[in-house]
N, C-alpha and C positions, 0 to 999 in steps of 0.2 A: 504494500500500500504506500503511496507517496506523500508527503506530508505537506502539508499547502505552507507556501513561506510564509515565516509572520513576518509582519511591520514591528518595527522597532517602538511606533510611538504607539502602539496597542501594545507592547510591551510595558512600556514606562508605564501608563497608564493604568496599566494592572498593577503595577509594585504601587502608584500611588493609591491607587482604591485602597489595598492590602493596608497601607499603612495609615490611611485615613481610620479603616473598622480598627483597628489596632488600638488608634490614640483613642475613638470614643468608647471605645469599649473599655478601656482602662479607666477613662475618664469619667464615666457611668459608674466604675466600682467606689472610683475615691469619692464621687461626691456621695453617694451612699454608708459611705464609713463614718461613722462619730467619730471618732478621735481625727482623722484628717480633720474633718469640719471644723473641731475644737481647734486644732492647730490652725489651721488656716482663719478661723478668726481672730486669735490671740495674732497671729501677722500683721493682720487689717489691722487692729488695733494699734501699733505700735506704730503699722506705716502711716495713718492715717492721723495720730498724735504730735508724732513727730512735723508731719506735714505742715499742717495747721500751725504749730509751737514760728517753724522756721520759715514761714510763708507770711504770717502774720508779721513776724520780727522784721524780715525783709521791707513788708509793705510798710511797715512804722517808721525803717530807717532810711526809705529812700523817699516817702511823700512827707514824712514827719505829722504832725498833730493834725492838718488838714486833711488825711486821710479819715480821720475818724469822724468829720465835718460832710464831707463832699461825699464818701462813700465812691471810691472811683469803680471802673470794673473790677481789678485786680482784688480789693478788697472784697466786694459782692463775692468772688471763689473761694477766697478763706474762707468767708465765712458762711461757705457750706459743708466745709472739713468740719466741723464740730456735729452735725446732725449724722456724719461716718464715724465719727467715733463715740456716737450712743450708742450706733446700731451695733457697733465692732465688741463694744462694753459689754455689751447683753448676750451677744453670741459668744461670747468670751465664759461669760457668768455660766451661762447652760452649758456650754464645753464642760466647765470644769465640776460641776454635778458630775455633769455622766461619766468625767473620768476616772473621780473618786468611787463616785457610785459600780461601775464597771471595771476597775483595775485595769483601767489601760496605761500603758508606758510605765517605767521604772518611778520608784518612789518621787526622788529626785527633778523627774519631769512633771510631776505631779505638782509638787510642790513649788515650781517656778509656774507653770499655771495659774496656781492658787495665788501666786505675788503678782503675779500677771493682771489676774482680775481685780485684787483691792486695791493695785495701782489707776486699772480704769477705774476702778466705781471713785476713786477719789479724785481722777482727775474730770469723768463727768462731772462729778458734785461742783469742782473749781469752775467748770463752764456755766452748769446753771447760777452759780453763787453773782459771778461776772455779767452774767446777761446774754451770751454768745450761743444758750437754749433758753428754751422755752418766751 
């Protein structure tokens, strides 16, 4: 039997589908696992704190006190990093139940979780105290 020649780019093509079901399929598992979930919220948190902290800082010291007056765009984006780091807060908090609650990760990881969380819930708290929620 003779074998019909393939094309190259129905070649590629097939390794790219392959590796497309690949990533979502992986990608289905992680977002299904708690403990990723918990991780990857305690991340947003921190990226999203930090953000805010050094964005804000930025906008202070390059428009100075009239920033806080005029509200320019730049500002307007800061200051929607604080409503990401309620949501990151909370996702954080529930992480860390289910990791105690479930014995996932080593003690240790547990426990910087746990520092993790009353770090947000207190630096939430500094946002609403400030005015930058609610």
């Amino acid at each position: 039997m003779t074998e019909l020649p393939t094309d190259p780019e129905d070649e590629r093509l097939n390794r790219v589908g392959r590796l497309v079901t690949a990533i979502t399929r992986k990608g289905r598992q992680r977002i299904c696992n708690p403990a990723w979930l918990a991780r990857a919220s305690s991340v947003g948190l921190c990226v999203s704190s930090i953000g805010f902290i050094v964005t804000f800082a930025f906008i202070l010291e390059s428009s100075g006190e009239l920033a806080l007056i005029t509200n320019p765009t730049p500002m307007r984006l800061a200051l929607v990093l604080p409503h990401f780091v309620l949501i990151s807060t909370i996702g954080t908090v529930a992480g860390t139940g289910l990791v105690w609650l479930n014995h996932y990760w080593s003690l240790t990881a547990r426990i910087h979780q746990t520092i993790l969380s009353i770090l947000g819930i207190g630096f939430t708290w500094q946002l609403f105290v400030l005015g930058f929620l609610g």
